[in-house]
N, C-alpha and C positions, 0 to 999 in steps of 0.2 A: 916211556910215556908216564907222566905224573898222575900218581894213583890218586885218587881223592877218598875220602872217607863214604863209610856207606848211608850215610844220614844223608851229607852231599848228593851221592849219585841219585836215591830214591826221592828226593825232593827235585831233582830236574825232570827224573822221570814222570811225579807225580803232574811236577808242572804243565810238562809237554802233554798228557793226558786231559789232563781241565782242558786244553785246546782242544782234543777230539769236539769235531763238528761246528770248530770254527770257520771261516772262509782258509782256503786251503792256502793261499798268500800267510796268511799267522803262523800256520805250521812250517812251510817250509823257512820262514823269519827264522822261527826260533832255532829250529835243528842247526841250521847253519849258523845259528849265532854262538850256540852251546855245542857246538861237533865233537869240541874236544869232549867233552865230560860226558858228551852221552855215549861214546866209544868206550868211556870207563864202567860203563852201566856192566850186572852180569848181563851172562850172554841171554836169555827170556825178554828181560826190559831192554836190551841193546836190538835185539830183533826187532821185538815189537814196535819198539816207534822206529827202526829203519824202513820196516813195510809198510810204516802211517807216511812217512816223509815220504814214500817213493810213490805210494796211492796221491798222492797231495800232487807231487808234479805230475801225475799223468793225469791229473784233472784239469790241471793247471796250460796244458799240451808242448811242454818241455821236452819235446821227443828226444831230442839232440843231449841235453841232461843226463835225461834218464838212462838212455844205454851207455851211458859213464857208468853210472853205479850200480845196475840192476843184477849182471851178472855175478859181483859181490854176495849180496842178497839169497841169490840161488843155488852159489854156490855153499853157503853158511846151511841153509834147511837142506842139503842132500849129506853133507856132512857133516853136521849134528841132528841128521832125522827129525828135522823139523817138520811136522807132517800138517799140522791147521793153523790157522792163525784169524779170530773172531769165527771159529765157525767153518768156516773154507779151506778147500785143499791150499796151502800158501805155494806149492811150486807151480802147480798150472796158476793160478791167479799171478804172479810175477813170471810167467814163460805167457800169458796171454795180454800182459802190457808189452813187455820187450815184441810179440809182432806185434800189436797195434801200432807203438813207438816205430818200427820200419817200416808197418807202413803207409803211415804220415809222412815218413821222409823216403817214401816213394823207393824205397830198394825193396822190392815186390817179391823176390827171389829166395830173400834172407824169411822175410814173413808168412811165405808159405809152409817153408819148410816147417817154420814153427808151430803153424795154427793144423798143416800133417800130423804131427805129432800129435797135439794138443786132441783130435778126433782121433787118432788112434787110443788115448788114453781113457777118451770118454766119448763115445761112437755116437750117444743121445743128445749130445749136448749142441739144443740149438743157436748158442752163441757162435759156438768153434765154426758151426757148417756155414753160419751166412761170413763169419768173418775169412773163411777157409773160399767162398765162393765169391766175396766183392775181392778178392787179393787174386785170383787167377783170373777173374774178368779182367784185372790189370795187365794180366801176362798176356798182349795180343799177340795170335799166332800169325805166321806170315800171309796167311790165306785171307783173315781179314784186315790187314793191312792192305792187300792189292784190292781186294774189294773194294775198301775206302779210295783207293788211287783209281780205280776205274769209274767208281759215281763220280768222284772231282773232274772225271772227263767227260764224262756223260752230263755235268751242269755247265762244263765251260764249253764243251759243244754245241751247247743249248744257248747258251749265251752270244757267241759267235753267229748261230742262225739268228737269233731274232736283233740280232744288230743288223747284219746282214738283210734280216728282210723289212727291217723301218728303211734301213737306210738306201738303200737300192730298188727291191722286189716291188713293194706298194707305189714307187714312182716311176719305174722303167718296163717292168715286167710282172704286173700287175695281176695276170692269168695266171699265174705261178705262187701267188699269194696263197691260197690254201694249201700246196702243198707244203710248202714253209711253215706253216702253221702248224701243220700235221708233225711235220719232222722235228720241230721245236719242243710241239708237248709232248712229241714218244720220246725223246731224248732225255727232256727233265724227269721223265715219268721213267725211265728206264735208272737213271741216277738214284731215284729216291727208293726206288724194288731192291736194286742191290743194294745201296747203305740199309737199307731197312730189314733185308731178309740175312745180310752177313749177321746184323749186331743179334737177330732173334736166334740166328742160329750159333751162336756164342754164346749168348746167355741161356739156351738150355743145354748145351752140349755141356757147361759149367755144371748146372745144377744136377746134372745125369751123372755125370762125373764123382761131384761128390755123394749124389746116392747110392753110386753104384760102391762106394766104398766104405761109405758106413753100412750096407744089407752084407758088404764082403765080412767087415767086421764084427756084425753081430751072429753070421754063421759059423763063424769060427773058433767062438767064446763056448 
């Protein structure tokens, strides 16, 4: 790799700096225009604008990008004890982009585990628990999946009656018309109890879940 002089490097660094707080398009222009040289930077200013460039895509919502290079990133602060960066822990801050990053691109599996972790390290932290809780609403379990498949049956049997009862009952067998009715709205009405009482009972079974594990972790500290 062609070393450049330190006058050089501290001047692209300083450059890429002036951009803090540009539209985040400017920043990642430049990094990627200047990659080589800023790889030359020491390793403090080579950090430092790799975590601005990687903050910049994930603004940008690069997800697919981003878990290209972020492991780099996190690997460099565990191995050179890079412990803040502006202030902030820098490993949970690039371990809570990498799950966000998965999951935007929907691998629900991969981002939990991360955003577990993430509340294991910091049990108070109300980012981790909502991100840690819309990521396992994603995880449906098989119970409400059938749930959902039996309200789909319970509206398209409703549906079947009340064609059923225009199309025939009101004109052949007219006496029979309320009962059709009756059986139409218990039907739809039964469709919409389940879908409605599965998804409530997921989304606190979620939120229980994760309470029950941040009060585990802060008895245990």
């Amino acid at each position: 790799m062609t070393q450049l002089s330190s006058k050089y490097a501290s001047n692209i660094y300083t450059e890429f700096k002036d951009l803090t707080g540009s539209e985040p398009r400017a920043l990642v222009r430049f990094y990627e225009k200047n990659q080589k040289q800023i790889q030359n930077l020491e390793l403090q200013e080579y950090f430092d604008l790799q975590v601005l460039y990687l903050s910049a895509i994930f603004e940008l919502g690069s997800y697919h990008k981003l878990l290209g290079y972020i492991d780099t990133a996190i690997e460099s602060s565990i191995r050179h004890n890079i412990v803040e960066h502006n202030g902030k822990d820098v490993f949970q801050k690039l371990l809570f982009m990498k799950g966000e990053a998965y999951f935007h691109m929907m691998q629900f599996d991969k981002a939990k585990h991360i955003f577990l972790e993430l509340l294991r390290m910091d049990c108070t932290n109300e980012l981790y628990k909502e991100a840690l809780g819309k990521t396992t609403r994603k995880l449906v379990p098989q119970f409400i999946k059938s749930a959902r498949a039996l309200s789909i049956i319970f509206f398209i049997l409703s549906a079947i009656v009340i064609a059923f009862e225009v199309l025939a009952v009101r004109h052949f067998f007219d006496a029979y018309t309320r009962i059709f009715v009756i059986a139409r709205n218990l039907l739809f009405a039964l469709g919409w109890i389940t879908l409605v009482c599965s998804e409530l009972y997921h989304y606190y079974k979620v939120q229980n879940d994760v309470e029950k594990l941040v009060r585990e972790k802060l008895a245990n500290k």
